[in-house]
C-alpha positions as CSV (number, residue, x, y, z in Angstrom):
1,X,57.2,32.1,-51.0
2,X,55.8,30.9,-54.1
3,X,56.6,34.6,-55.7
4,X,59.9,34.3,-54.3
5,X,60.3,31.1,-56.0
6,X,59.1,32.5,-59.9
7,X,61.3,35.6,-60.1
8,X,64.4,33.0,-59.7
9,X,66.0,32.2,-62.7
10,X,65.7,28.6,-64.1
11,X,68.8,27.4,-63.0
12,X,68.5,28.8,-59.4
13,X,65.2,27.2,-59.4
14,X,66.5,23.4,-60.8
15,X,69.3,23.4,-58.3
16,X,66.5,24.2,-55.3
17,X,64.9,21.1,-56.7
18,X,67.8,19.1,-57.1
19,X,68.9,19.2,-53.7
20,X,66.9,16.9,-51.9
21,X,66.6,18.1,-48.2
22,X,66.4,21.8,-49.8
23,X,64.0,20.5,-52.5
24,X,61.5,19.1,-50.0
25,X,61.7,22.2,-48.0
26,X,60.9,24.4,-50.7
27,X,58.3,22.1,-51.9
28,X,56.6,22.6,-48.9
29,X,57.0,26.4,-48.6
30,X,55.7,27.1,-52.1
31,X,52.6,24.6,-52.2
32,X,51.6,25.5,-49.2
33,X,52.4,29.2,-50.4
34,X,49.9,28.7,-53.0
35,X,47.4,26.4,-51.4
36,X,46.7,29.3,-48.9
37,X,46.5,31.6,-51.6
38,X,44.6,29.9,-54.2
39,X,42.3,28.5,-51.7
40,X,41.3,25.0,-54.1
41,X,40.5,21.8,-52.5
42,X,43.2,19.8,-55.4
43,X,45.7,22.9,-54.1
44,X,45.6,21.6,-50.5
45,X,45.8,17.7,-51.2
46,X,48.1,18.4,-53.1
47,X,50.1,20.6,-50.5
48,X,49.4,17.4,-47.7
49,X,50.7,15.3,-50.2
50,X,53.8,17.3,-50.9
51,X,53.9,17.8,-47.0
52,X,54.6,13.7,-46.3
53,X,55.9,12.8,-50.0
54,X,57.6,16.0,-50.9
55,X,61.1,15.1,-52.1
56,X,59.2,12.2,-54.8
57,X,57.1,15.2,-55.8
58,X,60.2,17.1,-56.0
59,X,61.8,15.0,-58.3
60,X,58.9,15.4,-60.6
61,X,58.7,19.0,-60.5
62,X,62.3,18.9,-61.5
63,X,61.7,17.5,-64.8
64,X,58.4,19.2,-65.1
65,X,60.2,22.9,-64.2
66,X,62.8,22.0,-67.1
67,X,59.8,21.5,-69.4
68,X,57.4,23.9,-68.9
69,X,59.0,26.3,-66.8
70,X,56.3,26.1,-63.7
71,X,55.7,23.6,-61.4
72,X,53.0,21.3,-61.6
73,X,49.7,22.3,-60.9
74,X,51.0,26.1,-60.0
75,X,50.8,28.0,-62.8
């Protein structure tokens, strides 16, 4: 999921993020995506965190993706 989720373009990607039931459901798909693949204890919290509080984390991924073109700690 989380390679799914790079090869969109930016604005595909924002408007996933935007929309909040959609943005918590992809939050989830590609932190958990790259939790599993990474295998780093901060990748899992982060994925339990994003699990309970994903559509907060969302938000910031927004504004994070429009800055630096990744979301946060998955680059």
């Amino acid at each position: 999921m989380e390679k799914w989720f790079e090869r969109q373009s930016r604005l595909v990607q924002i408007l996933l993020l935007l929309i909040p039931v959609v943005n918590w459901v992809v939050e989830v798909l590609v932190r958990w995506s790259h939790a599993l693949n990474k295998g780093s204890l901060v990748k899992y919290l982060l994925a339990i965190c994003v699990t309970f509080f994903g559509i907060v984390v969302g938000w910031v991924d927004v504004v994070w993706c429009l800055l630096f073109k990744h979301l946060i700690f998955c680059d």
